[in-house]
C-alpha positions in Angstrom: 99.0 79.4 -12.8 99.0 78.6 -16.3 96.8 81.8 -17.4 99.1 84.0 -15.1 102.4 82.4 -17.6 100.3 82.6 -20.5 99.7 87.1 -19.6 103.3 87.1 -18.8 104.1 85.2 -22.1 102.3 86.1 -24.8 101.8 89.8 -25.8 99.5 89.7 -28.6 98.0 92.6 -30.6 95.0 92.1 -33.1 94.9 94.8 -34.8 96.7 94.8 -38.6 98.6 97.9 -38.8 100.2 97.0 -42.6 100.2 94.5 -45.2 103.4 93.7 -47.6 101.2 95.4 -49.9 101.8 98.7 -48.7 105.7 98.2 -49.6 105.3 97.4 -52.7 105.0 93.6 -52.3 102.3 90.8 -53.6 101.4 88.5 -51.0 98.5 85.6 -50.8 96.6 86.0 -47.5 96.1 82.4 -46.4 93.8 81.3 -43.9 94.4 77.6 -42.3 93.6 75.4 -39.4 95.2 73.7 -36.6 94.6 70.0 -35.8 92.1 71.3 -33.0 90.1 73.7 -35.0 91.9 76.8 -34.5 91.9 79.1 -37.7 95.0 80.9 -38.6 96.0 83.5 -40.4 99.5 84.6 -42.5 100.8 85.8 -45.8 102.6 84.0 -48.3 105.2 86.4 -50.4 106.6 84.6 -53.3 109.7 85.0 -55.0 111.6 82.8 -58.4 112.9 80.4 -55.5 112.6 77.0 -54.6 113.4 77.9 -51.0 110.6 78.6 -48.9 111.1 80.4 -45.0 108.4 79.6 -42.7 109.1 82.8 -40.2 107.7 82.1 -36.7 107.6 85.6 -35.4 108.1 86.5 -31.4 105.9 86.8 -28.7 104.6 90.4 -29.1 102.0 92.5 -31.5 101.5 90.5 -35.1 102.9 90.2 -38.5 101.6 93.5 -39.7 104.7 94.5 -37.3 107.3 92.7 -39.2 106.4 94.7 -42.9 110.2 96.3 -42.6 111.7 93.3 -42.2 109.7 91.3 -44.5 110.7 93.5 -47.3 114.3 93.1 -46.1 114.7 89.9 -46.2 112.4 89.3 -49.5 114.9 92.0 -51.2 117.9 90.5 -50.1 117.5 87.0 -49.7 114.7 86.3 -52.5 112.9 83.2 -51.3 109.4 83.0 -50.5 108.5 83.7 -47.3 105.5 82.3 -45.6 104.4 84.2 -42.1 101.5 83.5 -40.3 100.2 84.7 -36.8 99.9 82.2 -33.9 96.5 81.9 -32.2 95.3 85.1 -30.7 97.7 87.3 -32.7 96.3 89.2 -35.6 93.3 87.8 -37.5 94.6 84.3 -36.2 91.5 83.1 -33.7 91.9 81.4 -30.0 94.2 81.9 -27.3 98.0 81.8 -26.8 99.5 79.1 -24.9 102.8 77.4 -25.4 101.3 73.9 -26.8 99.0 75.7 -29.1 102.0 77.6 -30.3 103.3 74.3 -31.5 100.2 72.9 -32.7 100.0 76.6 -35.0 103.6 75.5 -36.2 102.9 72.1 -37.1 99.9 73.5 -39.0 102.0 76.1 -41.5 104.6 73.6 -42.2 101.6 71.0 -42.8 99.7 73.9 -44.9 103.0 74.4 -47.0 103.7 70.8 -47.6 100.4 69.6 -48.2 99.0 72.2 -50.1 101.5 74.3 -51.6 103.5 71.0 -52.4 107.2 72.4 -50.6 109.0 69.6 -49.9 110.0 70.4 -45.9 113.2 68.6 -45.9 114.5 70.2 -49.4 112.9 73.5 -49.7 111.4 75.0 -46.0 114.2 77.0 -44.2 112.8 77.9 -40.2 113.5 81.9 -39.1 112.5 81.6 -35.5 113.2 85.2 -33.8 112.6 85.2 -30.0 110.0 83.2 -28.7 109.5 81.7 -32.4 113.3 80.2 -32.1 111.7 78.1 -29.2 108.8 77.1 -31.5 111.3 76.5 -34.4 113.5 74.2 -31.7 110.6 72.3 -30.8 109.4 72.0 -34.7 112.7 70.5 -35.6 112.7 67.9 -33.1 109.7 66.4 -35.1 111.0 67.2 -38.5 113.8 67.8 -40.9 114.0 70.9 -42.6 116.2 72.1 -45.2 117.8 74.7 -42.6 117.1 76.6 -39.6 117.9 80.0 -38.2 
C-alpha cells in the first residue's frame, strides 16, 4: 500500500532542465547526506544577508523547475536561499517516501547549521510551498526557526 501512496505522492523528475546560473545568478552546488546514507543534492545562492531560506520545494519535477522563482525571490527579498532536492528528485539519490522526506529536511537545516555556521533559530527562515509546507510543519515541530512561510 505504501508504494501505491508513494506513486500517487511523489512526482519526481531527474532530469536538470536549468541552473541559477543561466539567470544570471552564482550559486554553490552542495552535495550532502541524510542520517541513513542518502546523498542529496541543492544549491546555495548567497546574498549580503544574515537571513538564510531553506525552501522545501513541492512534490513534482526538481529545483531546476523553480529557476523563475528563485531569481524572484533572490531579487526581491535578498537573502540567501538554500534549495535542495529531496531523495529521488534531481541529482538527489534514493526513493521518495514521506519519512525520508523529513529525514532530507533535517539533513539541510543540519548541513546549514553545522557547516555553513547559520544559526537556525536567528538566521534560517522555512518557504514550504505545497507538499514542502507539510515538511516545513513537521520540521518546526522539532526546531525553532527564525520564521516560517
Amino acid at each position: 500500500m505504501e508504494l501505491l501512496d508513494n506513486e500517487l505522492v511523489f512526482f519526481p523528475d531527474n532530469k536538470i532542465e536549468s541552473t541559477p546560473g543561466k539567470v544570471g545568478l552564482k550559486f554553490d552546488d552542495i552535495f550532502f547526506f541524510t542520517s541513513d546514507g542518502v546523498k542529496l543534492h541543492g544549491w546555495f545562492v548567497s546574498a549580503q544577508s544574515d537571513i538564510t531560506l531553506l525552501w522545501l520545494h513541492g512534490n513534482a519535477g526538481n529545483i531546476s523547475h523553480r529557476i523563475d522563482n528563485l531569481l524572484m525571490i533572490h531579487r526581491y527579498l535578498n537573502v540567501n536561499i538554500f534549495i535542495f532536492d529531496y531523495r529521488g528528485y534531481g541529482l538527489s539519490e534514493g526513493t521518495p517516501s514521506e519519512q525520508g522526506l523529513y529525514l532530507d529536511s533535517e539533513a539541510a537545516c543540519e548541513f546549514l547549521s553545522c557547516k555553513l555556521n547559520i544559526e537556525i533559530d536567528k538566521q534560517l527562515v522555512i518557504f514550504g510551498r505545497s507538499l514542502g509546507s507539510a515538511i516545513g510543519v513537521n520540521l518546526a515541530t522539532k526546531h525553532k526557526f527564525r520564521n516560517m512561510i
